[in-house]
Backbone as a printed PyTorch tensor [residue, N CA C, xyz], in Angstrom:
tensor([[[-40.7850, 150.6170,  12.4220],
         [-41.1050, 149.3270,  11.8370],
         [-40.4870, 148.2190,  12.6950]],

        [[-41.6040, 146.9110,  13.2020],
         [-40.9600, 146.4400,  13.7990],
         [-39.9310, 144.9550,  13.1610]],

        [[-39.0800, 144.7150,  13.6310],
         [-38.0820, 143.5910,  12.9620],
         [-38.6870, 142.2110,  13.3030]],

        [[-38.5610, 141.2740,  12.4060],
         [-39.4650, 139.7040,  12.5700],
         [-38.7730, 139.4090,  13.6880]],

        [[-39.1790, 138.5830,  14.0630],
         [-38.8010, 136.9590,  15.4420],
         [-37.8390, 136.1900,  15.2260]],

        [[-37.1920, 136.5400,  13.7550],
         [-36.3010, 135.6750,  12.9660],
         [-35.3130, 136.4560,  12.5450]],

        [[-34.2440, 135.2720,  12.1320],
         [-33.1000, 136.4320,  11.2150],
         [-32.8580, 134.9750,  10.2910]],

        [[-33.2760, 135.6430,   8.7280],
         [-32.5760, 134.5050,   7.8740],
         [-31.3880, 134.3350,   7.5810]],

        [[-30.9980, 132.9680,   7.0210],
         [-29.6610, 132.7480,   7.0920],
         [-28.9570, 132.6420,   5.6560]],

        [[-30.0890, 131.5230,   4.9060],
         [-29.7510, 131.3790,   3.5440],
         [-30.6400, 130.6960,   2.7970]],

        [[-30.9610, 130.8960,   1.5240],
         [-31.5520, 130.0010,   0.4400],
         [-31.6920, 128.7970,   0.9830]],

        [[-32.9120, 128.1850,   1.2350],
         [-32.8730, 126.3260,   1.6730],
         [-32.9300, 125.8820,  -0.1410]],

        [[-34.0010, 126.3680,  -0.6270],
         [-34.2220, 125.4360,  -1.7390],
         [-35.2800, 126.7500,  -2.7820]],

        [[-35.4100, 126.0590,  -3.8240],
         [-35.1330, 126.5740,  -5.2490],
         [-36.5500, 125.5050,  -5.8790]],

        [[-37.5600, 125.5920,  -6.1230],
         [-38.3610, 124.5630,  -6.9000],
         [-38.3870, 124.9230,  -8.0710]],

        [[-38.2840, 124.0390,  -9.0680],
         [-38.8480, 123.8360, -10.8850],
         [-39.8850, 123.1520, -11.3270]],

        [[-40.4380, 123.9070, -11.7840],
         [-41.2900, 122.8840, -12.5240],
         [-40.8220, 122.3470, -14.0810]],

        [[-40.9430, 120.9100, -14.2580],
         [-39.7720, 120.3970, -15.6070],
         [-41.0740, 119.5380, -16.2140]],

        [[-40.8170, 119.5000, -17.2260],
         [-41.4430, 118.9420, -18.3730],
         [-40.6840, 117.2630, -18.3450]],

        [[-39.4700, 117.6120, -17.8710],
         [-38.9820, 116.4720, -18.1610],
         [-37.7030, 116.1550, -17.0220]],

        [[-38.0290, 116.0940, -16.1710],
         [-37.4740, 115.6670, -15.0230],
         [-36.0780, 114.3760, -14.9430]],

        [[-36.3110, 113.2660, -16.1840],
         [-34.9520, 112.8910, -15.9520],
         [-33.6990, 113.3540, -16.8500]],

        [[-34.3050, 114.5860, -17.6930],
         [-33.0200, 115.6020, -18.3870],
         [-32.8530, 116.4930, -17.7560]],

        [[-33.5360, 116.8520, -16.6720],
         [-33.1190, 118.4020, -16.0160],
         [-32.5900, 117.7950, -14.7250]],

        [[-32.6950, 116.1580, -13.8750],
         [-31.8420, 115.2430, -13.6710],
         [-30.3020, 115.7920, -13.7830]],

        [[-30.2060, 115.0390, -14.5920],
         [-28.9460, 114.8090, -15.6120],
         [-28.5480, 116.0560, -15.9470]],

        [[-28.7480, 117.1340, -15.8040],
         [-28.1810, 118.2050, -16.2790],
         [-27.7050, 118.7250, -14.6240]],

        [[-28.9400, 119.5770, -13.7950],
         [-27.9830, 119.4740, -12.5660],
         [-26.8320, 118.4590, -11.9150]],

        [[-27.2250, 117.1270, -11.9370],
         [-25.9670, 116.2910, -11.5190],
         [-24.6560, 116.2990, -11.8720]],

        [[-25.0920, 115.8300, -13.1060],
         [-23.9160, 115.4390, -14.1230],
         [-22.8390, 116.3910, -14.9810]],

        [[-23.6370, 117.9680, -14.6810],
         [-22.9660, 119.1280, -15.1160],
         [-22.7520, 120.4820, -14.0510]],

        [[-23.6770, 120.6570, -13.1070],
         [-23.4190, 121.0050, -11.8810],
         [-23.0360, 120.9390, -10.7620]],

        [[-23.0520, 119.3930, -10.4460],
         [-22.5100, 118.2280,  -9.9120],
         [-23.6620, 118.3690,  -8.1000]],

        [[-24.7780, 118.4850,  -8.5760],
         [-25.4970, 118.3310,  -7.4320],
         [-25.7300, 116.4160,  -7.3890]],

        [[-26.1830, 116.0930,  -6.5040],
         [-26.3830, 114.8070,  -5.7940],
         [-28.5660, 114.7750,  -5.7110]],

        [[-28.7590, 113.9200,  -5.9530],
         [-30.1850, 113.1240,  -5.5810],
         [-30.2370, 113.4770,  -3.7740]],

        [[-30.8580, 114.0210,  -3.6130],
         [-31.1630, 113.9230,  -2.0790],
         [-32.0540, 113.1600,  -1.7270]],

        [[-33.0300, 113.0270,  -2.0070],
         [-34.2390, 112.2440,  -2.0130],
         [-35.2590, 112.5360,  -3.5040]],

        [[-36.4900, 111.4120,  -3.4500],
         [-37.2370, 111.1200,  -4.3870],
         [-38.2300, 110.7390,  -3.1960]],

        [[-39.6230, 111.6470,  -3.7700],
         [-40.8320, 111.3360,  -3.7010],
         [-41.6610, 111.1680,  -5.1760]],

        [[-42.1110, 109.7470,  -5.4070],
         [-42.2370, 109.7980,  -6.6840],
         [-44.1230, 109.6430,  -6.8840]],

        [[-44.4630, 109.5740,  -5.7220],
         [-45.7800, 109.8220,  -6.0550],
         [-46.2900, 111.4710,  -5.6830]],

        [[-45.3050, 112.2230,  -5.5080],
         [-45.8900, 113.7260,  -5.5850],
         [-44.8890, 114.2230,  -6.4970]],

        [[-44.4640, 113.4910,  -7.4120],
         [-43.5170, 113.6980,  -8.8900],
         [-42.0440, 114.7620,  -8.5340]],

        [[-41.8840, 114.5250,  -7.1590],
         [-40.4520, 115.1780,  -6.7890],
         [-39.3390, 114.5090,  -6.7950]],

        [[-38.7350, 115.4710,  -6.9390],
         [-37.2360, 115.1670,  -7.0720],
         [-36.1430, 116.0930,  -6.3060]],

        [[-35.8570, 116.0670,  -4.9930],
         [-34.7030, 117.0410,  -4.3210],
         [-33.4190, 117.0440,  -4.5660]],

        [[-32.6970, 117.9000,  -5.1570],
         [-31.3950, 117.4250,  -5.3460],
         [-30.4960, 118.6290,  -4.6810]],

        [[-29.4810, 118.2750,  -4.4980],
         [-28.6690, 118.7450,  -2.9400],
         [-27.5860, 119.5180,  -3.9000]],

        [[-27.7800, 121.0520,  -3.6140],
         [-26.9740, 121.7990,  -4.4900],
         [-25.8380, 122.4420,  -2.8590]],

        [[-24.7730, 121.9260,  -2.6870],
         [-23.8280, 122.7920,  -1.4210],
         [-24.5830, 122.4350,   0.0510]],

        [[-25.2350, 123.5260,   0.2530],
         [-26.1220, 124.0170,   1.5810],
         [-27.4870, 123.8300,   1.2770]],

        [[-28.2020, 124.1940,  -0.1840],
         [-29.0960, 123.9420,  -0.4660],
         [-30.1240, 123.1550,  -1.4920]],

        [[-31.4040, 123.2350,  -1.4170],
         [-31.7040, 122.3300,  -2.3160],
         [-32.3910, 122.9440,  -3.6990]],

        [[-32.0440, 122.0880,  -4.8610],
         [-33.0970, 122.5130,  -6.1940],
         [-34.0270, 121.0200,  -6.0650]],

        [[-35.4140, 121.1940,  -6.0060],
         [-36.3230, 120.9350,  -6.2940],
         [-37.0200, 120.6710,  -7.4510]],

        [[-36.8610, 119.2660,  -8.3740],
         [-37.7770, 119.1310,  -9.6280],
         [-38.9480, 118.8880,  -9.5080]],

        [[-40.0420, 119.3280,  -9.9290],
         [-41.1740, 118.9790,  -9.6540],
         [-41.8680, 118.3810, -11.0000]],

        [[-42.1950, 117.2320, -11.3530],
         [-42.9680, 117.4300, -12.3560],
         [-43.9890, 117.7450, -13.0530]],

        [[-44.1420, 118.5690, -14.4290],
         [-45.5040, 119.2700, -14.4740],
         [-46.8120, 118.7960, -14.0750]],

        [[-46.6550, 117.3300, -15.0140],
         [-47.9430, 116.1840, -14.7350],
         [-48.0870, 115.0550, -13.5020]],

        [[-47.1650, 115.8960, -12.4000],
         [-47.3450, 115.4330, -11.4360],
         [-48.3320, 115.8190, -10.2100]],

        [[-48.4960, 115.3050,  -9.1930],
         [-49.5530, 115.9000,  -7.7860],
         [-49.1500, 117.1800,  -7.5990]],

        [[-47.9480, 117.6900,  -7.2540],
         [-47.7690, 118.7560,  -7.4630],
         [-47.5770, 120.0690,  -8.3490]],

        [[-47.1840, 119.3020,  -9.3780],
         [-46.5150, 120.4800, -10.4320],
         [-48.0330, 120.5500, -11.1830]],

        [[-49.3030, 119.7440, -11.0190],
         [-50.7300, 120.5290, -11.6290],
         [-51.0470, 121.6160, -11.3850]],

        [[-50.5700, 121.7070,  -9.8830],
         [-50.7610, 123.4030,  -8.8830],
         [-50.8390, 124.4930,  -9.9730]],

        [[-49.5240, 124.1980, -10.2330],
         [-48.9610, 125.3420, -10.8180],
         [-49.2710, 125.9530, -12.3440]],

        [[-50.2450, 125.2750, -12.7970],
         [-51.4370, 125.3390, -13.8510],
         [-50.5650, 124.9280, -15.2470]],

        [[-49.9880, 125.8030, -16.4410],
         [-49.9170, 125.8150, -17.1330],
         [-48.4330, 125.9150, -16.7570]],

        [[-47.4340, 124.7310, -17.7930],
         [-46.0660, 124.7300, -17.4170],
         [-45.5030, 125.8000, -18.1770]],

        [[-43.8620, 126.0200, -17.6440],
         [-42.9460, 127.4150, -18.6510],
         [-42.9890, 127.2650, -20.2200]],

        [[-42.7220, 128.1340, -20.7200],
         [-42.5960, 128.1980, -22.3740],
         [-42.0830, 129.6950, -22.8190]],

        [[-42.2100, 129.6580, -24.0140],
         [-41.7360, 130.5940, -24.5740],
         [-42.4430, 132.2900, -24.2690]],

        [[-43.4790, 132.1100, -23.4190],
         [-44.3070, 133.4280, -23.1280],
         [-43.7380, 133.3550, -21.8970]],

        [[-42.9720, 132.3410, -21.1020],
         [-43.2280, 132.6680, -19.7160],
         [-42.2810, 131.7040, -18.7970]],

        [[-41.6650, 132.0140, -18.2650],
         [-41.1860, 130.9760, -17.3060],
         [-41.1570, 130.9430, -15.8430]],

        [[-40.9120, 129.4210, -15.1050],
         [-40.8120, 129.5100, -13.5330],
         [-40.5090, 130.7180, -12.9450]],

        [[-38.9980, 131.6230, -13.6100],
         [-38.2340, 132.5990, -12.5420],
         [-37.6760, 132.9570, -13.3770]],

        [[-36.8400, 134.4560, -13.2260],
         [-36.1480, 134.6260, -13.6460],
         [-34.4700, 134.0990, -14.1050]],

        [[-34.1620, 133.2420, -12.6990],
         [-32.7290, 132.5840, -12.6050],
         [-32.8270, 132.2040, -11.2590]],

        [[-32.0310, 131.1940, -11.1910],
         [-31.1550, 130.6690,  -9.8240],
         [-29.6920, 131.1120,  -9.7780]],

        [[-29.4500, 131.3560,  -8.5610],
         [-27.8690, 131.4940,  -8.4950],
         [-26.8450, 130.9680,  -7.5110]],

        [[-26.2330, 130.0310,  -8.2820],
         [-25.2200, 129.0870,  -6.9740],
         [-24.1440, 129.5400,  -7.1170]],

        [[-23.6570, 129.9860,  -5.7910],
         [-22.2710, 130.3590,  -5.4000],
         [-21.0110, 129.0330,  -5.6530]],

        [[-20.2040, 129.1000,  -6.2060],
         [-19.0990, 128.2090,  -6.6580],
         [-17.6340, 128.6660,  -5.7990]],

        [[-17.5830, 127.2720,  -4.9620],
         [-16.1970, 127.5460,  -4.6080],
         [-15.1020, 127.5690,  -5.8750]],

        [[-13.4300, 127.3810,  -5.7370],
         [-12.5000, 127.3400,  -6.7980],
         [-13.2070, 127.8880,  -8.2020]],

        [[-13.4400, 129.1260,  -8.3170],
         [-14.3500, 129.6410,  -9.3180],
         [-13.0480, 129.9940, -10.3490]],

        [[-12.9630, 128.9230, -11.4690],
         [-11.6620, 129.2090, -12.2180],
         [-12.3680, 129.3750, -14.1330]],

        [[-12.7450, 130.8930, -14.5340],
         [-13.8400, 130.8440, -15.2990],
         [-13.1770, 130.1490, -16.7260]],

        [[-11.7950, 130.1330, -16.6590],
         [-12.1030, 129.1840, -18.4150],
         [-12.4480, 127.4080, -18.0710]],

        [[-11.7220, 127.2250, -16.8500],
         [-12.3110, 125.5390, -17.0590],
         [-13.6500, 125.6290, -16.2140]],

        [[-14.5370, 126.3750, -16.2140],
         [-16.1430, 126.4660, -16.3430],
         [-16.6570, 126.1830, -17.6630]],

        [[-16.1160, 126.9760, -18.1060],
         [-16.3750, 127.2480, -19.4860],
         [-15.6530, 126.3180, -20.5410]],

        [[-15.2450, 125.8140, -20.4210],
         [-14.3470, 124.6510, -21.0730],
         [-15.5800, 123.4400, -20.3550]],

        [[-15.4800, 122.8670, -19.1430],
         [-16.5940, 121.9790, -18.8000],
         [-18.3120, 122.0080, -19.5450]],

        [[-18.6580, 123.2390, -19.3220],
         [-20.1470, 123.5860, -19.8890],
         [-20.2790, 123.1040, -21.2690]],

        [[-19.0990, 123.5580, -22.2860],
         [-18.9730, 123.3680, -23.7690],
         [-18.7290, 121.9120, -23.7950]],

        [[-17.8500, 121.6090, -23.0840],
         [-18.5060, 119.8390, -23.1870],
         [-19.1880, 118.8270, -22.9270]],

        [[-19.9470, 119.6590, -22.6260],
         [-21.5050, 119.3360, -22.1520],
         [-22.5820, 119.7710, -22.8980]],

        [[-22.0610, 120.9000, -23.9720],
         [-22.7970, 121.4530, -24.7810],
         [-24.1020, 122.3970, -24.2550]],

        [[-23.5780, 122.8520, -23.0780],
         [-24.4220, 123.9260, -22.6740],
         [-24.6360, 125.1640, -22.9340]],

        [[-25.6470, 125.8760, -23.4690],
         [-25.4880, 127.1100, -24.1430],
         [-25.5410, 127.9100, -22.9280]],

        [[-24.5070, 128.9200, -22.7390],
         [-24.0360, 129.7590, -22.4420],
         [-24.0950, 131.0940, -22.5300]],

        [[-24.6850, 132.3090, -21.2100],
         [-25.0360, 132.9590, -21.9340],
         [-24.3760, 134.6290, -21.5910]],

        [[-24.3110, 135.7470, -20.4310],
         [-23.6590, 136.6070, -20.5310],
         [-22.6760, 136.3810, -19.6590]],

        [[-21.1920, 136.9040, -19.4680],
         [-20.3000, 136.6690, -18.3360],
         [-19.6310, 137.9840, -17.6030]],

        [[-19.8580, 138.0640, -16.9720],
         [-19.2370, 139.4210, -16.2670],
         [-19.6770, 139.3880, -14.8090]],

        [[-19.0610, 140.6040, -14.3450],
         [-19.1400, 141.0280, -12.5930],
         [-20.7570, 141.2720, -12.1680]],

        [[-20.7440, 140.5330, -11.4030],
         [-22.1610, 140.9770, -10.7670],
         [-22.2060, 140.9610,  -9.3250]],

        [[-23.2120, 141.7020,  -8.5660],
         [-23.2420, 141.8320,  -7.2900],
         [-24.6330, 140.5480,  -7.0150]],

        [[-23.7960, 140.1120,  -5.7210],
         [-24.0000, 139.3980,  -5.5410],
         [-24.5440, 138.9920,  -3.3940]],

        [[-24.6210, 137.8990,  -2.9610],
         [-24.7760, 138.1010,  -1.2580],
         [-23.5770, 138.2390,  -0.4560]],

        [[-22.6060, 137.9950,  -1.3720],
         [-21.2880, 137.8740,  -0.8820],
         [-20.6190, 139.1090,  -1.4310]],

        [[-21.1880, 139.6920,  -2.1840],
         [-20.4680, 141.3300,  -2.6660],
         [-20.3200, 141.4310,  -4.7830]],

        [[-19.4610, 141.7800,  -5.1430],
         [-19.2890, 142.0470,  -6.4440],
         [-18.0200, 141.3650,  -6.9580]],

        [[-18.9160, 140.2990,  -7.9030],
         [-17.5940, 139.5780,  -8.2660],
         [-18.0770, 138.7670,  -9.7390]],

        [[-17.0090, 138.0560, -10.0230],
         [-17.3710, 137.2700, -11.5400],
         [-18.4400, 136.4160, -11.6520]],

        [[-19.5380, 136.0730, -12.4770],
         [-20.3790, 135.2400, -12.7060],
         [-20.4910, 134.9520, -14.4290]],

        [[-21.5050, 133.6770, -14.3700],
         [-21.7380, 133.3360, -15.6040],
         [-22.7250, 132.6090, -15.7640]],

        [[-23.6400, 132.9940, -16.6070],
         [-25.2390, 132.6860, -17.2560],
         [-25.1240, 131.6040, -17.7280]],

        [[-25.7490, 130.7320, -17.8330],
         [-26.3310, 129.5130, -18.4770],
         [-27.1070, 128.8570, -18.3870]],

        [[-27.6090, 128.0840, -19.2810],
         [-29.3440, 127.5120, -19.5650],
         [-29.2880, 125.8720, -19.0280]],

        [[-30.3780, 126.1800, -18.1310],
         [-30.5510, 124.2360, -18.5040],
         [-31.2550, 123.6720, -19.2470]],

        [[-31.4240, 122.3580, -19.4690],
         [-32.3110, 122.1470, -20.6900],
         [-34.0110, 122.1930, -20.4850]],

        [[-34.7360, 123.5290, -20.4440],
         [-35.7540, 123.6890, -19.9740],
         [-35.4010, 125.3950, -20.6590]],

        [[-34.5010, 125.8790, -20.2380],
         [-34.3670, 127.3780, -20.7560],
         [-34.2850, 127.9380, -19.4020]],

        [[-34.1790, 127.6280, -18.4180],
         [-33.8580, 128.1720, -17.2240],
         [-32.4340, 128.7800, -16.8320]],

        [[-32.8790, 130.1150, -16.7200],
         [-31.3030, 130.6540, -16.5350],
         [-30.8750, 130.7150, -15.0880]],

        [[-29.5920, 130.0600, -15.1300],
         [-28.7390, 129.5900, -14.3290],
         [-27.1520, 130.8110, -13.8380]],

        [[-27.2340, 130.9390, -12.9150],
         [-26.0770, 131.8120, -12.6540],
         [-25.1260, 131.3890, -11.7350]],

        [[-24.0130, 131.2010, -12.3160],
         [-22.9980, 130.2100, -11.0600],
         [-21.8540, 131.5440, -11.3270]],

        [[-21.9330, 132.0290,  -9.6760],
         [-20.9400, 133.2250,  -9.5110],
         [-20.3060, 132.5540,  -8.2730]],

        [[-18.9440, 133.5670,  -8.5940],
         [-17.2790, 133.2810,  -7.8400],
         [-17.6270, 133.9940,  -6.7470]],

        [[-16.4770, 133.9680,  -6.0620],
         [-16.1700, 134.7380,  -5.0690],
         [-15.7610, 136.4420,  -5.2290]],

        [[-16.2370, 136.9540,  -4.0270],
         [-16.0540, 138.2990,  -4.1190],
         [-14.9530, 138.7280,  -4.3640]],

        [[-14.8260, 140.0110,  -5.7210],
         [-13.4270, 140.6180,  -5.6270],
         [-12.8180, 141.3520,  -4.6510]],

        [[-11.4260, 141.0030,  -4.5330],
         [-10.9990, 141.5840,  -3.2040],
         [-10.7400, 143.1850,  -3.7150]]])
């Protein structure tokens, strides 16, 4: 088998499709602490700068997010999860932050991961998108 022309390096970016784009906004920023990278607002995007890479809002009733036919719900969603690696991964003041934010929260334990097997933790954004922000590998 022959090997590509390439060698990947890492996740660039992550797209959503949101119903509601300035709460799922406000939820990566303001509780994940990603940054606005840019706005294209006539193809209803929204890039926002997670570390190294990007999450992508798209909106449903936007140029783009029509593509994608019928938005997530309860039969079905974008993906299974995203998962951002967290430096200083200190899990009660995660978890102390999330709850005051009122984020529902959902399994916590070791998972393997690109960096190896180590602590993580589930949580929803406001869309129902499960979110996985895991630590660093156990030594």
């Amino acid at each position: 088998m022959n090997k590509p022309p390439f060698r990947l390096e890492q996740l660039d970016h992550v797209v959503l499709r949101a119903y509601d784009v300035p709460t799922m906004q406000a939820f990566y920023c303001d509780v994940l602490g990603c940054t606005v990278e840019r706005r294209q607002d006539e193809l209803g995007l929204v890039q926002l700068r997670a570390g190294n890479s990007l999450i992508d809002l798209v909106n449903i009733d936007g140029k783009l997010g029509r593509y994608g036919g019928k938005g997530p719900g309860t039969e079905g969603h974008n993906m299974d999860h995203l998962c951002l690696s967290v430096a200083n991964y200190d899990e009660a003041a995660i978890l102390a932050h999330l709850k005051a934010h009122g984020v529902r929260v959902g399994e916590i334990g070791s998972r393997y991961g690109a960096k190896g097997e180590g602590p993580s933790i589930y949580l929803f954004d406001p869309q129902g998108n499960m979110v996985e922000l895991k630590g660093p590998p156990l030594a």
